[in-house]
C-alpha positions, 0 to 999 in steps of 0.5 A: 428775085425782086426781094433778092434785088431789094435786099441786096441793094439795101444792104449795098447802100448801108455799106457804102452810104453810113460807111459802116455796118452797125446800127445807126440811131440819130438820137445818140446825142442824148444817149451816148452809151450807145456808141460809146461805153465810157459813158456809162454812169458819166450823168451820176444818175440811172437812166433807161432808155429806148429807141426804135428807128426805122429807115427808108419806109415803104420798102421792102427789106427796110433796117429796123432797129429797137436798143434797150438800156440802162445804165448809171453809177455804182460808186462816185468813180465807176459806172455800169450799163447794160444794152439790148439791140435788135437790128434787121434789114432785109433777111438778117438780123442782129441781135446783140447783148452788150454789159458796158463798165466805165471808170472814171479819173477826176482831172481837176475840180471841173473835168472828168475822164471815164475809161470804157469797156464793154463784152457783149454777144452778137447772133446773127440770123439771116432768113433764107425763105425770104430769099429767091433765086433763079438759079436752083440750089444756088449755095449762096442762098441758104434753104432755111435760116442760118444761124451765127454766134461772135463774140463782139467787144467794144472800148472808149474813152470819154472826157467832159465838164459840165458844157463839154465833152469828147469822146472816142469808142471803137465797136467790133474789136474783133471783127476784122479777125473773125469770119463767118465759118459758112461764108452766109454773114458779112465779115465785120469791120471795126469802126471807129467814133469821135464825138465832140460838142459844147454847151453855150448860153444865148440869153437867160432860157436858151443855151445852143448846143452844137457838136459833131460825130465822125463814123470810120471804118477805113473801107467805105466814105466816112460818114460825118454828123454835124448838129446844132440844137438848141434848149428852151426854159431847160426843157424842151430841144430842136435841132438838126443834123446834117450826115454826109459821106466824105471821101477821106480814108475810103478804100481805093477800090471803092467806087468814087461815083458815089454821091456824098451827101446822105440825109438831113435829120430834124429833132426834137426832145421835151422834158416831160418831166424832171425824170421822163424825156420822149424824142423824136427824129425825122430823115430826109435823104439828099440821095436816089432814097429821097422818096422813103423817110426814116423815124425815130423815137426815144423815151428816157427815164431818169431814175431819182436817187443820185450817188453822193458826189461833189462834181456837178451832174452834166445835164446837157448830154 
């Protein structure tokens, strides 16, 4: 009964905190393909990336996440990516496989709009052995492994310069019409993501890079990300991200005693070298979870060979 207890308290608390169902990394300033497919291909060079991030260490039942991608340009105005990510809390799991396609409108000598769309699959899995009840062949709670197919789309757009950019995707574009046909996985929502940031000068080695992004999906808080880093020498970031929940479009059953605040994040990215970057992300929950902290890594690897174009290449996102 105790795994039970703790897998549907996690669950409860990913609902209600993040606002949202999918996978949350911290590192997606650095990698925006992963919430938004219009950025494939926007740096005009490949890049492969990794992240793994584990939440609330030390109790059971945990969200671990891995995401695997690559993505860059096949022509000066259209780029392709694809993305492999593994999530898991408690006994479910999604695994989702998503081929992202962006084209890309020049607006003027300096601006560029990308257009994205992504097909993709997600299977989800949810482990009935790691499940108890009290009740005997209770048939909410599955005696074996359970298994689920959907068919998950996902759109954006994306406009930038060479120190800003903006950009606004939503996920699971079927998900409010799509559910589970035993009942056993949650009904996703479609959430929604706008993203915005700038790069600025502070002296001759050090350039600020403030942003923010906004997690919706009409149903629980909105979960909003505020940061600011900072690059030394073009080399080497710090920054940090403060996530909060807001009570802005929630549902109006959901219960308003809930605490808003959710967590600090502090990060940091080193350019080993022109085309290796690692990364990594610590959290501090500011809620009832301030005892299990949560960690991230991210190694990204830019490949060399760069398509001919005249528009600069964004090196800041």
């Amino acid at each position: 009964m105790k795994k039970l207890y703790i897998l549907v308290a996690a669950l409860a608390w990913a609902a209600t905190s993040f606002a949202q169902q999918n996978p949350v990394f911290n590192q997606y300033i650095f990698n925006p393909m992963t919430v938004n497919p219009a950025y494939a291909g926007s740096k005009q060079w490949t890049n492969v990336n990794t992240m793994y991030a584990t939440q609330w260490v030390g109790m059971d039942g945990a969200p671990q996440t891995l995401s695997v991608s690559i993505e860059g340009p096949v022509l000066e105005s259209m780029g392709l990516g694809l993305q492999y990510v593994n999530d898991r809390i408690g006994a479910q799991t999604q695994q989702g496989l998503y081929g992202n396609y962006a084209y890309r409108l020049k607006l003027n000598e300096k601006w560029r709009l990308s257009l994205g769309l992504a097909v993709g699959i997600s299977y989800f899995t949810l482990d009935g052995t790691q499940l108890q009840s009290d009740t005997d062949g209770d048939p909410a709670v599955p005696v074996n492994k359970v298994n689920t197919l959907r068919f998950d789309p996902k759109t954006g757009i994306f406009v930038y310069s060479d120190r800003f950019y903006a950009g606004l995707s939503v996920t699971d574009l079927l998900g409010n019409l799509i559910d589970s046909p035993d009942g056993l996985v949650n009904k996703q929502e479609r959430h929604y993501y706008l993203t915005a940031g700038y790069v600025f000068d502070i002296g001759k080695d050090v350039k600020i890079k403030p942003s923010f992004m906004i997690r919706e999906d009409f149903a629980a808080l909105t979960n909003i990300d505020v940061s600011t880093f900072a690059l030394f020498r073009e080399t080497f970031w710090i920054g940090a991200t403060y996530r909060f929940g807001a009570d802005i479009m929630a549902n109006p059953t959901l219960d308003n005693s809930l605490r808003k605040r959710d967590a600090l994040v502090f990060m940091t990215e080193w350019n080993i070298t022109k085309y290796l970057m690692v990364g990594y992300a610590y959290t501090y929950s500011l809620t009832a979870l301030s005892n299990f902290s949560g960690h991230e890594i991210t190694l990204d690897y830019t490949l060399s060979k760069k398509v001919d174009s005249r528009m600069s290449t964004p090196r800041f996102f």
